[in-house]
C-alpha positions, 0 to 999 in steps of 0.5 A, a space after each residue: 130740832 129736825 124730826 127723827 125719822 121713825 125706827 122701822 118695825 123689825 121681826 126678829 128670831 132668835 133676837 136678830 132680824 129675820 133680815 139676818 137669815 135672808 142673807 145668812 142662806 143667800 151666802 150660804 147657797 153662794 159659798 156652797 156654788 163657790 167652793 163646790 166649783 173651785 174643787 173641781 176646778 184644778 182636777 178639770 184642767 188637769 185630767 180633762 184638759 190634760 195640762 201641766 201643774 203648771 200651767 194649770 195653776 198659772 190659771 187658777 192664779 190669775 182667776 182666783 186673784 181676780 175672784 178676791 181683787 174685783 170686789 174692791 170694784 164691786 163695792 165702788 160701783 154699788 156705793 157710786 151707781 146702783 146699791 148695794 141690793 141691786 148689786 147683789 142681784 146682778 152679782 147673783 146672776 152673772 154667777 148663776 150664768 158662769 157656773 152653768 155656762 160650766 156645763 159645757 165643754 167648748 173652751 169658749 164656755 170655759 173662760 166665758 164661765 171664769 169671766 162671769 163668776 169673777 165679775 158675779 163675786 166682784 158684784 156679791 161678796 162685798 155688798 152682801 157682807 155690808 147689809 148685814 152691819 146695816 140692819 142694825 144701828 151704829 151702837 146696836 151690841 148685837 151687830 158683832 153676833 150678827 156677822 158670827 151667825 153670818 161667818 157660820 153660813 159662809 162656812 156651812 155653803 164651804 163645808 157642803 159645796 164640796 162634798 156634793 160637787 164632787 160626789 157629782 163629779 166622780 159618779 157622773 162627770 165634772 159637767 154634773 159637779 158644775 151644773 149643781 154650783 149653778 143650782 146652789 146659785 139659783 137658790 140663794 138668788 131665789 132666797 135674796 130676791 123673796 126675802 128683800 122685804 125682810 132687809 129693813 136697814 138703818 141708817 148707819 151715819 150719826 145725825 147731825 142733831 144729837 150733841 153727844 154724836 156731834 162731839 165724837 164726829 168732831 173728835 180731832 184726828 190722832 196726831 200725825 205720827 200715830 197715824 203714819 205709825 199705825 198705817 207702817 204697821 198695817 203696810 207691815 202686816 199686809 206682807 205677812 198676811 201675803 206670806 200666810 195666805 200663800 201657804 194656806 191657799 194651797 189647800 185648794 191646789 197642790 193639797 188637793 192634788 196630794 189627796 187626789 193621786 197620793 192619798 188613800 182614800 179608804 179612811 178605814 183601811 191601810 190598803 188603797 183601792 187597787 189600780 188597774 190598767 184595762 187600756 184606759 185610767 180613769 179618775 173616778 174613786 170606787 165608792 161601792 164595797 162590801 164593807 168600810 174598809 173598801 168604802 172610798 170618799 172622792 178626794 174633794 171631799 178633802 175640801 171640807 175639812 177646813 170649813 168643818 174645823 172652822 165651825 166645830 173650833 171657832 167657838 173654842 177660840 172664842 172662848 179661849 181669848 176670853 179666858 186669857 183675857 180675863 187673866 191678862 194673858 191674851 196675846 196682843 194682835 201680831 202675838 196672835 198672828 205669829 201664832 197663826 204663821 208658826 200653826 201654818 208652818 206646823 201643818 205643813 211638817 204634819 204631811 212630813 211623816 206622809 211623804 215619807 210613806 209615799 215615798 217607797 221604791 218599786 222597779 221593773 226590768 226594762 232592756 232599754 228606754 225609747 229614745 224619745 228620753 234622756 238620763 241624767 247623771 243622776 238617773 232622772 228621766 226627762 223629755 224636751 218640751 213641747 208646744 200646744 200643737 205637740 212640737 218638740 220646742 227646739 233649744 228646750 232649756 234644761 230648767 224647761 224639760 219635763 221630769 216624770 214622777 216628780 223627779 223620781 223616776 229614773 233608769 238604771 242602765 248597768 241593771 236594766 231597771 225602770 226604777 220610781 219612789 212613790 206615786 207615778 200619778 195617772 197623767 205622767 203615765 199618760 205622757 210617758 206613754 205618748 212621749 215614746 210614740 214614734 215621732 213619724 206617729 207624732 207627725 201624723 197625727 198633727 196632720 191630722 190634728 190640723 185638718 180636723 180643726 179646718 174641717 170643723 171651722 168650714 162645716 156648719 154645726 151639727 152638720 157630720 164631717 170626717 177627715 182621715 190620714 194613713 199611719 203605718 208606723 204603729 204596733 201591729 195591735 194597736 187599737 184607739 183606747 180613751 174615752 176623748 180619743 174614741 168619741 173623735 177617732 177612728 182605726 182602720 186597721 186593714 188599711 191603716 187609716 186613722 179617721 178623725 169625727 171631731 176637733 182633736 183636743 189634748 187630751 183626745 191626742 194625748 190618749 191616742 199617743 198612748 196608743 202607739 207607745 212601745 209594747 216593751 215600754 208600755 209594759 213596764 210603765 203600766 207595772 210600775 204605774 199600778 205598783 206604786 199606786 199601793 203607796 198612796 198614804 192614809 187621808 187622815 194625814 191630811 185631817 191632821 194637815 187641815 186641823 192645824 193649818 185651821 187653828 192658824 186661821 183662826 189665830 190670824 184671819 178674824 183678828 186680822 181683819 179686826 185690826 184693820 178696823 182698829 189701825 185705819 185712819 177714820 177717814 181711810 177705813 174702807 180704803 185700809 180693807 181694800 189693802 187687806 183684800 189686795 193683800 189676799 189676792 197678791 196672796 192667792 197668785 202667789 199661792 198658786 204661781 207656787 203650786 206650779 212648781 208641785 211636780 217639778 219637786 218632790 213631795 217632801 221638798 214642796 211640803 218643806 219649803 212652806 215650813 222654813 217660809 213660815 217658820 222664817 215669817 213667824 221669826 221675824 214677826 216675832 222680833 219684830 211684836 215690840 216695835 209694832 205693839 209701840 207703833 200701834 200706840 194702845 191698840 192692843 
């Protein structure tokens, strides 16, 4: 017999490796820089870049399903090419990269920094999980413990990473909350590469030499119709999985646009904090008061509740499957999951009673609507579409107008009343407003648009530049307001020149359109703007929506994950958790190709429709737990 290779001597706390905990803060600090700029991520595009819902969330689809897709690559490539370790590294600093290159503001820097992060967390996240199963032997009970404790310090970076990015953010800028990512990436760098020594793995496969082993390795396979049973009902599961990630995943986009322009934000006051329109609307939340009522958390706090309700809840799931275990009473694996489907389905029917409070009227007189906007038969106000240079799109479809105030913000002719129930949101304020410039203004300023943008590809940089274009068809006081429209334009009001210093960026056209609305239009808009902003509901509907919606994750995503392991073929394990994971990332496309559509409905439709799909799910998953409990063949 071959000589057994010598155990390694392994230091231990608490009675795991200190291994363990090097890797425990590594994922922590990667999480903390994870979900930190993933909060901030959908506020940027819309209130600095000024896109749409829409388009906005096309983005975070396409980014978020490669964040979950890549790693299926980045396990491949570590197994073949580089390890696991190095792996990590290399994940490590591109990520580090990305969330600085964040920092800046030059769109260049933007989808760089996307690109960087997608491939850092293909490299990391799959490779760093794999060495916590290596540090213990194959039969070693501990193993199970081992990845609870490192469940724990994914969820402590997830729980933290919002709070203190987005306390960033509103204090002093999006920049601030994603230079701090990059600085939690540093530090879990620093913590891995430190602690490398303490990774004392063990090999992980059964040795040839001992004859119990062998036996087992050579164990035949099930027969195969329980192997393509059991591969229909994982295939099977996967379609569900897509439906529930779906509907979750919208915490991190349409919730958190909820939580950012709907919800009160002062959790121990039924009065939101005031709104008001010196010129120019900002995104900031007040924090200072005299007292707790006044007192305001930033909306990506909302972020956390999840991460919080998953450490403080977990231990009593835990505990509850046991005692029903032990009772015979513990619910097969699709039992669990339709539970998490219908929680999902419930959470989602708690923000009913919210939207119903949202959603109160106010009016204002208006002797006529500029006509840049047309009304429908049912009142809604609408505008045709426009094209990134600020063009009207000629033969605009009806399905592609765009609608104000998420459908609700009508004109009432016979009465003369500008009329919305719930929240007009900061950016539909904006848009109307620069929608009802005239279209002489509108042409102009894509003039000037155009030669800024040339002037800037000819100078070198650094060096000063200024174009100008001569506007006369403006309101007799206008004057430039917005803090992107300042930084690149000038007024001359004596001779009615418009300078440009800088490339003109949505948002700086947007403000500068705004500028030039119509007084009378301008006037009932900012009413209407400031009185509903007094229908924002509490945010403690939303720490009921996260308590619930976490208790369905609970129900679904461990055990879940768990049956992966169960059902697989021997040989197609990893290839089954690829299938769990592309599921995911379906998922999250899916989850926000959905949230796009958040504006185009109102409040209490968007929230409907994940109630009737899960609820619809959970249904069918029902009747369908006998036929997968006699596919499964034992497996509980």
């Amino acid at each position: 017999m071959a000589d057994q290779p010598k155990t390694p001597e392994v230091k231990t706390i608490l009675g795991h490796p200190l291994g363990l905990y090097v890797l425990f803060f590594a994922e922590m600090w990667e999480r903390f820089s994870f979900y930190g700029m993933k909060t901030l991520l959908i506020l940027y595009m819309l209130n600095s870049f000024f896109w749409n819902n829409e388009r906005a969330s096309h983005l975070m689809g396409i980014y978020t399903f490669l964040a979950y897709g890549v790693p299926i690559i980045g396990g491949f490539l570590a197994d073949r090419f580089f390890g696991a370790k190095k792996a990590v590294v290399y994940g490590a600093i591109l990520l580090s990269m990305g969330h600085f290159l964040m920092v800046f503001s030059p769109m260049w820097c933007f989808y760089g920094a996307l690109g960087l992060i997608i491939a850092g967390v293909g490299l990391l996240k799959p490779n760093i999980s794999t060495q916590v199963g290596s540090l213990y032997k194959p039969d070693d009970p501990r193993r199970d413990g081992a990845f609870t404790i490192f469940y724990m310090g994914i969820n402590l970076g997830a729980f933290f990473g919002p709070l203190i990015c987005d306390w960033l953010r509103v204090h002093y800028g999006y920049h601030y909350g994603f230079g701090a990512a990059g600085v939690g990436m540093v530090f879990g760098l620093l913590v891995y590469i430190i602690g490398q020594r303490r990774l004392v793995e063990f090999n992980q496969e059964v040795p040839d030499e001992d004859p119990k082993k062998v036996a087992v390795a050579k164990t035949p396979e099930h027969p195969p119709h329980v192997v393509r049973d059991r591969v229909i009902v994982l295939l099977i599961v996967f379609a569900f999985v897509i439906l529930f990630w779906a509907a979750f995943e919208q915490s991190g986009n349409s919730i958190l646009v909820w939580a950012d322009q709907h919800s009160n934000l002062r959790p121990f006051s039924t009065e939101p904090p005031p709104l008001t329109v010196p010129g120019e609307v900002t995104d900031a939340v007040e924090t200072a008061g005299t007292s707790w009522a006044e007192y305001a958390i930033p909306s990506g706090w909302s972020q956390s509740f999840n991460p919080f309700f998953i450490i403080t809840l977990a231990p009593v799931f835990a505990f509850l499957w046991m005692w029903l275990d032990k009772r015979k009473l513990q619910p097969s694996t699709p039992g669990k999951m339709v539970m998490g489907i219908f929680l999902v389905a419930v959470a989602y029917a708690c923000l009913w009673p919210a939207t119903a409070g949202e959603n109160q009227p106010c009016s204002v007189q208006l002797a006529k609507l500029p006509i840049a906007f047309d009304v429908d038969q049912e009142g809604r106000i609408s505008s045709p579409a426009r094209d990134d240079d600020g063009k009207v799109k000629i033969g605009t479809a009806a399905d592609d107008r765009v609608f104000y105030g998420a459908t609700r913000l009508r004109y009432d002719a016979t009465n003369e009343k500008l009329m919305l129930k719930g929240v007009l949101i900061d950016l539909d304020r904006y848009r109307l407003l620069a929608e009802s410039a005239p279209e002489d203004f509108h042409d102009a300023v894509r003039d000037l648009e155009a030669k800024a943008k040339k002037k800037s590809n000819e100078v070198s940089g650094g060096e000063k530049w200024e174009v100008s274009e001569v506007i006369a068809a403006v309101p007799a006081d206008f004057k430039i307001v917005g803090d992107e429209a300042e930084k690149a334009l000038k007024w001359n009001a004596a001779e009615k020149t418009l300078t440009a210093t800088a490339e003109i960026n949505l948002r700086a056209r947007t403000q500068l359109l705004a500028c030039a609305a119509e007084p009378e239009f301008k006037t009932a808009v900012d009413k209407i703007y400031v009185e509903s902003g007094k229908s924002r509901v509490s945010i403690w509907w939303l720490l009921l929506f996260f308590m619930v919606l976490t208790m369905g994750e609970l129900c679904l995503s461990p055990v879940g994950l768990s049956l992966v392991t169960k059902l697989a073929p021997r040989r197609q394990v990893g290839l089954c958790m690829g299938g769990w994971f592309l599921a995911t990332a379906i998922a999250e496309y899916a989850a926000h190709y959905f949230s796009g559509w958040w504006g185009k409905m109102t409040p209490d439709n968007f929230f409907m429709m994940f109630v009737i799909m899960c609820l619809v799910g959970a249904a069918l998953m029902a009747v369908l737990i006998k036929t997968l409990k006699r596919m499964m063949h034992g497996v509980h």
